[in-house]
TORDO-254711 format. One record per residue: residue in three letters; y, z negated, x negated of N, C-alpha, C, CB in turn. Coordinates in steps of 0.2 Angstrom, whole numbers, plus 5000, padded with zeros to 4 digits. Each point is the difference from the previous one (the first is absolute). Glycine has a CB too. Layout:
# residues N
AlaYZXYZXYZXYZX...
***
This chain:
# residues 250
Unk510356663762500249984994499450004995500849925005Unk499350104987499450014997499649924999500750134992Unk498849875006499649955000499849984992499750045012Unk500549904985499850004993499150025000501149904996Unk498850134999499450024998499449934999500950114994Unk499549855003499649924997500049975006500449974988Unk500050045017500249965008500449974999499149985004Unk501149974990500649955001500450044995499549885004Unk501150094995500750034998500449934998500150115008Unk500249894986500549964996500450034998499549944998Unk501250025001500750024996500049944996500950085008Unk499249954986500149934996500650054995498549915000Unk502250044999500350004995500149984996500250015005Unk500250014989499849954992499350035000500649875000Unk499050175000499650014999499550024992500750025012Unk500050034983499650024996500149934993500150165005Unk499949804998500149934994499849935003501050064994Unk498749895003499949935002499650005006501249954995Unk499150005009499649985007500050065004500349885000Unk500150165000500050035005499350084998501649935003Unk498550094992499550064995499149945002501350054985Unk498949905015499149945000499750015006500349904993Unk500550075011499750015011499850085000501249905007Unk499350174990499750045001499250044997501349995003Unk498849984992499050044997499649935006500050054981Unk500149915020499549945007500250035006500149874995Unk500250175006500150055008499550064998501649995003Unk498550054991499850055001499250004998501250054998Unk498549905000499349994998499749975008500149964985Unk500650025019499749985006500050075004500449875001Unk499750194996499950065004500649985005498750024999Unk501949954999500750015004500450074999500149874999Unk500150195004500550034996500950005001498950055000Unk501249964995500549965000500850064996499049864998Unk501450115005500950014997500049954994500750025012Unk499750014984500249964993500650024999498949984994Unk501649955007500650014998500149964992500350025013Unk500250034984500349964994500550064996498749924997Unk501850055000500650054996499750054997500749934997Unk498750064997499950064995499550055003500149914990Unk500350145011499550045002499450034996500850015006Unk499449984989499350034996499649935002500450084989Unk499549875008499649934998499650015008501049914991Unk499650125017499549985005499550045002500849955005Unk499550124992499550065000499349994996501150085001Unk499049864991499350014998499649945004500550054988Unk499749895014499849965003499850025008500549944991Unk499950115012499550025007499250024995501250065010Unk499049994984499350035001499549965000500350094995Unk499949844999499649944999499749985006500849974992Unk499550025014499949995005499550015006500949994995Unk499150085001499650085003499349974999500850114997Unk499249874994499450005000499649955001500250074993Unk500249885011499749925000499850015006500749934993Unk499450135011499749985007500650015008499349894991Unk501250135007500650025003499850075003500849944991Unk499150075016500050055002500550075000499449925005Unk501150054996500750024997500649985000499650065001Unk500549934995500749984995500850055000498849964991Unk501650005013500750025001500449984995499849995012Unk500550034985500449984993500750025003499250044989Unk501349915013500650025002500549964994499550035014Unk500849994982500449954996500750025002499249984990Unk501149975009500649975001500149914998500050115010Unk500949894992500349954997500149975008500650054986Unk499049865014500449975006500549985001499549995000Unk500950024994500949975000500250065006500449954983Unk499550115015500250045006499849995006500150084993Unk500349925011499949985010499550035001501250005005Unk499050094994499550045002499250015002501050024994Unk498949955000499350014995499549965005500549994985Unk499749965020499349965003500050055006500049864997Unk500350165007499950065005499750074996501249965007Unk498950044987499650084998499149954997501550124992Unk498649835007499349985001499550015006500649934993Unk499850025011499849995004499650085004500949894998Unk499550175004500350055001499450044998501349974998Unk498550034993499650034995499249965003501050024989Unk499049935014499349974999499750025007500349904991Unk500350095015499950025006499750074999500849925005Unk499650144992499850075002499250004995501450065002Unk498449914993499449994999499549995003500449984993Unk499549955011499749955003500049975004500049994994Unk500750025011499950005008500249915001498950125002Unk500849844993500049945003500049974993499450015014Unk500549924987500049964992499849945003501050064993Unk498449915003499949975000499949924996499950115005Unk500749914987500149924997500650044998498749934995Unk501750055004500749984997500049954995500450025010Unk499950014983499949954996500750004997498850024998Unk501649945001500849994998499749984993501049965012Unk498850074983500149964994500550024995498949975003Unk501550094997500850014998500349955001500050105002Unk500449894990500349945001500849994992498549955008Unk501850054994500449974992500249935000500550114998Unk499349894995500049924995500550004998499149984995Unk501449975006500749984997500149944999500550085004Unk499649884990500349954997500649965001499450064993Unk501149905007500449984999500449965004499850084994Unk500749875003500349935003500450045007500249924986Unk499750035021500550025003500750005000499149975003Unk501149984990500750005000500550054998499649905000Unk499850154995500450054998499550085002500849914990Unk499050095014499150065001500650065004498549905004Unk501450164991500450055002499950025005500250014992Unk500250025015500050005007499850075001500849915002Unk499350154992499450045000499550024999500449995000Unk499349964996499249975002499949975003499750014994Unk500849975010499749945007499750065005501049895000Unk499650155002500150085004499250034997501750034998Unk498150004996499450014999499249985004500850014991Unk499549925005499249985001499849965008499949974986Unk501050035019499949995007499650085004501349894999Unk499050154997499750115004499350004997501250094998Unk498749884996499250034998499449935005500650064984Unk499649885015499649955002500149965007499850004988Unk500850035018500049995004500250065007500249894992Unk500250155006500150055002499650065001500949954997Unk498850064997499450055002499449975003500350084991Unk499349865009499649985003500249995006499649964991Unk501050035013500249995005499850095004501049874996Unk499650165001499950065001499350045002500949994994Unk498850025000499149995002499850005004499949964994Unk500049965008499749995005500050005005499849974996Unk501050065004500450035007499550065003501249984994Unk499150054998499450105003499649995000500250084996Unk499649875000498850015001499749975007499749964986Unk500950005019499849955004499550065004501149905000Unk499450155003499450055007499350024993501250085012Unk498749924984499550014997499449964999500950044996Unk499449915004499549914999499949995006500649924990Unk499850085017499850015006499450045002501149985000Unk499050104997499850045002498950004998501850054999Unk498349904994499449994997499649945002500650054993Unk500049905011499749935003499650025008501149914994Unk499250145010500050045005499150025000501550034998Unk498649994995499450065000499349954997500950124997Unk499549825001499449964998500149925001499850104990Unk500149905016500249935003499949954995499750035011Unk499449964987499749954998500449984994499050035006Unk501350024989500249984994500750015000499050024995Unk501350015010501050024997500150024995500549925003Unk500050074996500350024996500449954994500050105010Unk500049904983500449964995500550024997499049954998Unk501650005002500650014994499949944996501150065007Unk498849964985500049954995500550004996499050005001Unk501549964999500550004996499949944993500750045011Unk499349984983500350004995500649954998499550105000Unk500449845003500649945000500149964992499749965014Unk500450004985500149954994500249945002500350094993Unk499249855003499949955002500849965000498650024997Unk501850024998500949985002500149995005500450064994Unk499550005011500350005007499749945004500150144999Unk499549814999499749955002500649924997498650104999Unk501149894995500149984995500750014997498950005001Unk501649984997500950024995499449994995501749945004Unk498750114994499849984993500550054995498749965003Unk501749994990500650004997500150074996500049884999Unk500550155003499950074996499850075005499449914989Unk500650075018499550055004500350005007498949984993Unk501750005007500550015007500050045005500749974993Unk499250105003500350035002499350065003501349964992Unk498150035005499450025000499749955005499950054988Unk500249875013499949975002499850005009500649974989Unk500450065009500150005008499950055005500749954997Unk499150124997499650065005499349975002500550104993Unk499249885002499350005001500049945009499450024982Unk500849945015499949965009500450045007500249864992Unk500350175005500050065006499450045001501350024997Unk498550024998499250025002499649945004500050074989Unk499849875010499649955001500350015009499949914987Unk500750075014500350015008499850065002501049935000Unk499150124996499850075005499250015002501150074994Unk498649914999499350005004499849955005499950034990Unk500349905011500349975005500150045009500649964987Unk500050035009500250065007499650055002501149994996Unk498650075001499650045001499349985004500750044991Unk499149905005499249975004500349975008499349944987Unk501250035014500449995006500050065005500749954993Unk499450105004500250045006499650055001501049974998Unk498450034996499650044999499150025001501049994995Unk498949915003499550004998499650015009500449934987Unk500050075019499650015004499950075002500349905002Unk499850164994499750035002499750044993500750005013Unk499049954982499550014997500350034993499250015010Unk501549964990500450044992500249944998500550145002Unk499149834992500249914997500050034992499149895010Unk501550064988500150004995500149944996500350105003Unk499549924989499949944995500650014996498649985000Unk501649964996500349994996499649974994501049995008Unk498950054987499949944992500349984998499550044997Unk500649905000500549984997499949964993500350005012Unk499350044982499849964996500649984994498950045004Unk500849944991500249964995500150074995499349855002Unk500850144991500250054996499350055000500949934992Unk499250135008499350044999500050034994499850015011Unk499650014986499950034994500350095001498949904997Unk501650125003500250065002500650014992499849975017Unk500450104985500849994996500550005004499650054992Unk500349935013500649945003500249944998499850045006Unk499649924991500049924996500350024994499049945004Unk500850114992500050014992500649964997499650125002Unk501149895002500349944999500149924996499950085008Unk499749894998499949934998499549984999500649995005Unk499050064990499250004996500149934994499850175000Unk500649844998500349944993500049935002501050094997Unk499249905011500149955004499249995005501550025000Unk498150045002499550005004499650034996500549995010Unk499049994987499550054995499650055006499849894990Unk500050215008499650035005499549945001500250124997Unk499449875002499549975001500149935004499650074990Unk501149905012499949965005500350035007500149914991Unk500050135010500150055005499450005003500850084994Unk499549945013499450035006499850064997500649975012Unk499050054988499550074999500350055005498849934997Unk501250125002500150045005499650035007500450024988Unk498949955008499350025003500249955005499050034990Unk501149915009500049965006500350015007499749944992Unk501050075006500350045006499850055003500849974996Unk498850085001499550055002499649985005499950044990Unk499749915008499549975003500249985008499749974988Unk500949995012500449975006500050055004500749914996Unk499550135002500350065003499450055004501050004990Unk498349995005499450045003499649965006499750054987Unk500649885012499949955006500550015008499649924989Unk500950115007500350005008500050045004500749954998Unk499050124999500050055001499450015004500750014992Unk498849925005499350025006500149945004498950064993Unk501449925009500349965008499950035004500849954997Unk499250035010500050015008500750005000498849945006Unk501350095000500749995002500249945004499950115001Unk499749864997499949935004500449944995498850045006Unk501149984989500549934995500450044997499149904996Unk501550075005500550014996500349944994500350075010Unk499649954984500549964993500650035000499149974992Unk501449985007500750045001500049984993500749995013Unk499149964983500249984993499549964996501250005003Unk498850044992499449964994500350004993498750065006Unk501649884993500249984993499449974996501249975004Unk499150094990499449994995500349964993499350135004Unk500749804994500049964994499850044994499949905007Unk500350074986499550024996499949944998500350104996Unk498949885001499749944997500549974996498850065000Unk501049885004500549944994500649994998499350024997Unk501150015012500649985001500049945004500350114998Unk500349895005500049945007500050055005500949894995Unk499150165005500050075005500550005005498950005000Unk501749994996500650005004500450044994500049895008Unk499850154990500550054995499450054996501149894997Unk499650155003499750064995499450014994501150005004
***
């Protein structure tokens, strides 16, 4: 199997925007090379190069849509024939949807259950002999899946039912996965923060000023910490507050 060039190997989704574009330039300055998934094919093609020049040995641009079934098997699929093995898994693809349970159209329920429960499941379906295949080859550190939760899926909070109830399915699958995984060195984390400065909040800017937001940087940061773990501790979930709530909501 070919051998990444940098040594280690990430897939990160959501890739060419917000958290997921931040976790991948903090991969690729770490000399990680990596798969980048996201829809716009142009946007992912200029951001691999970005990626190139930060320190990315090389850069897989595979774009696609996760609402389609297909798309986590040709990931997966794409990163294997690259790289042989994978070493961080990053789920940070995700859709934001709004609205009262009593009337939240069952369309966008159907959506944002395929994009934020069903491909991440999928995923880590295909990537498992991969993350295996990297814990295998590097006892002392394993292998990581970091998912991209929201502190909803923790916390109700009014307005977010339906987003709510994916994200804590993520929380259980990461869950489940450290369960049944983490003994042979493939452990996964759940974040679960509060609003982040992204254009996913843009929204409720009026109600949450940018600037009381989580920084983007700092989810970075968490994420540059799990990554230099032993295979020895596993975090299944780290809920991130914002300053100067009661840290039970959004």
């Amino acid at each position: 199997m070919p051998e990444p060039v940098g040594g280690r190997s990430a897939l990160v989704t959501g890739a060419s925007r917000g958290i997921g574009l931040g976790i991948a330039r903090m991969l690729a300055g770490r000399g990680f090379s990596l798969t980048v998934a996201a829809r716009d094919a142009g946007r992912l093609a200029t951001v691999a190069d970005e990626l190139r020049c930060l320190g990315a040995s090389r850069v897989v641009p595979v774009p696609g849509d996760l609402a389609d079934q297909a798309y986590p098997a040709v990931l997966a699929t794409s990163h294997r024939d690259a790289f042989g093995s994978l070493d961080c898994l990053v789920l940070s693809a995700g859709v934001g949807t709004a609205g009262n349970l009593a009337d939240f159209p069952v369309e966008r329920f159907d959506k944002t259950v395929a994009v934020n429960v069903r491909a991440p499941f999928l995923l880590v379906q295909e990537c498992l002999p991969l993350l295996r295949a990297a814990a295998l080859a590097h006892p002392d550190r394993g292998a990581r899946v970091v998912a991209l939760s929201s502190i909803t899926g923790v916390h109700a909070e009014p307005g977010l039912a339906a987003y709510g109830a994916t994200k804590a399915a993520l929380n259980s699958l990461v869950e489940t996965l450290n369960a049944e995984e983490s003994g042979r060195g493939v452990s996964a984390t759940a974040l679960a923060p509060a609003y982040v400065e992204t254009d996913m909040s843009a929204w409720v800017r009026d109600v949450v000023p940018a600037e009381e937001m989580i920084p983007v940087s700092d989810i970075v940061e968490l994420v540059a910490a799990l990554v230099g773990l032993s295979a020895r501790s596993v975090v299944s979930r780290l809920v991130i507050s914002r300053a100067g709530t009661t840290g039970f909501g959004a």
